[in-house]
N, C-alpha and C positions, 0 to 999 in steps of 0.2 A: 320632749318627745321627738323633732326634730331632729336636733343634735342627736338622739340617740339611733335614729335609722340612719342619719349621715354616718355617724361612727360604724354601726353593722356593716353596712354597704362599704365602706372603704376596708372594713377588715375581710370581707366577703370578697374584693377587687383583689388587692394583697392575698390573698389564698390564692384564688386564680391564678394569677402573673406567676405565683412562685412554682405551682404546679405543672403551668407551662411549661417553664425553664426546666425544670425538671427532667418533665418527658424530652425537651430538647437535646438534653444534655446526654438520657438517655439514648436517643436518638444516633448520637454521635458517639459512643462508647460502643454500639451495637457495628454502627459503618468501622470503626476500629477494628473491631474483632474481624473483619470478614476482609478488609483490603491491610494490603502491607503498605512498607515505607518505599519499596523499591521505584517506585515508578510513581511518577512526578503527579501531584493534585492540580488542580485547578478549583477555586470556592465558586459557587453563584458568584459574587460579588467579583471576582475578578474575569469570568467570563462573560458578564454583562460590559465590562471594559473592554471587553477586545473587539477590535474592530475586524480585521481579516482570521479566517480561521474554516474549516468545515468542522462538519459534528455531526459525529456516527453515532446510530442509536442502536443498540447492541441486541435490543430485547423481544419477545417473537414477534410475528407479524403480528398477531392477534391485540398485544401488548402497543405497539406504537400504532396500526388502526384508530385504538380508542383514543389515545391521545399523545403527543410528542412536542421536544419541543421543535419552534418555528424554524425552520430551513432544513433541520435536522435528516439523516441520507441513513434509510433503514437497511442496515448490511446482516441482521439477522444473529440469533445467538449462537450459532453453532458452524455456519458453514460460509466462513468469511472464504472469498475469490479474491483475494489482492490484485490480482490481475485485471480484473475491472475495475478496482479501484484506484490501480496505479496512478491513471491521469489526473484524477481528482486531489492524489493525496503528495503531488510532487507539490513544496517550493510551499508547503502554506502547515499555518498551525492546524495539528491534530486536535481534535477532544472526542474524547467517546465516552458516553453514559448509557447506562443502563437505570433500571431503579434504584438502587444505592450504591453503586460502586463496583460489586463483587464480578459480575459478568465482563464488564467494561475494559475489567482490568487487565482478565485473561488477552484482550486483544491489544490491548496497548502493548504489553509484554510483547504480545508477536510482531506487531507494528516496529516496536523496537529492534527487536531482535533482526528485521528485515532491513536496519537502516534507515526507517524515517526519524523524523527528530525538527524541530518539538512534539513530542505526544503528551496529551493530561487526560489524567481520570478527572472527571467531573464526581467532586468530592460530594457524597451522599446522594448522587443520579437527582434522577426525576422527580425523585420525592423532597429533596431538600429546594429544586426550584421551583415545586408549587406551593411547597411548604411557606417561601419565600414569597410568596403574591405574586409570582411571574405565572405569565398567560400560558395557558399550551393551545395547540391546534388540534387538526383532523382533516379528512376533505371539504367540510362546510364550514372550514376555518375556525373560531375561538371557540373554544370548550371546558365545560368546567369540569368533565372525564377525566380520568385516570385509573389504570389500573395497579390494582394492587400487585400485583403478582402472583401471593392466594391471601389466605384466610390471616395467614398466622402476620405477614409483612405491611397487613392494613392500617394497623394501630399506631404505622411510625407516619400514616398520611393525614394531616394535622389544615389542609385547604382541599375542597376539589370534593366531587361526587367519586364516590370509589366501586369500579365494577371489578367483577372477577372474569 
């Protein structure tokens, strides 16, 4: 009797993990469709290594309000001013994320095209570094917030309280 709930439960764990993956995989077929090759990624995993760097968060106020990640310099989704940003963005690595990538990208493009260099898309934005276990902020500091963007972009957030 034992052994036989041990067996369920492990083939019950094994269903999970796969389904996970799954959704994972879908995850990253979705950030495919929407970002191109042209302009350079950055993973979680490689921008937890970097040591110097800023990190533009692309997405509306309302959006990084709820939650962002830690240091991150809200320049808004639509009405980037380079010119205040100039001093910040001389002589150090770029990264801009939005929620998965698609926004982000548009400003790297123009970042580019202005001469800065390095710039990285932050490969699946904000949702792939909560997705990830990494912390996000707010004004009262740690949060388990984030937003979704809307309804339909909620389903790829897999850590975190999700608001709209």
């Amino acid at each position: 009797m034992l052994q036989k709930k041990i067996k369920k439960t492990l083939f019950l764990f094994v269903i999970f993990v796969i389904d996970i993956s799954a959704q994972q995989q879908d995850f990253y077929a979705f950030v495919d469709t929407l970002i191109s090759d042209e302009i350079p990624k950055i993973t979680v995993n490689e921008l937890l290594e970097k040591k110097e760097f800023i990190l533009l968060d692309v997405r509306s106020k309302a959006e990084f309000e709820i939650s962002h990640i830690e240091d991150a310099i809200w320049v808004s989704e639509k009405n980037w001013s380079l010119i205040k940003l100039k001093k910040l963005l001389d002589k150090q690595n770029i990264i801009v994320y939005c929620s998965v990538g698609f926004r982000s990208e548009k400003l790297a493009r123009k970042l580019i095209k202005q001469g800065y260099s390095p710039v990285y898309n932050l490969y699946g934005g904000v949702f792939e570094w909560v997705n990830q276990g990494n912390p996000l902020q707010n004004t009262n500091g740690t949060t388990d917030r984030i937003h979704a963007f809307d309804k339909s972009f909620a389903k790829w957030i897999k850590n975190g309280n999700v608001f709209y």
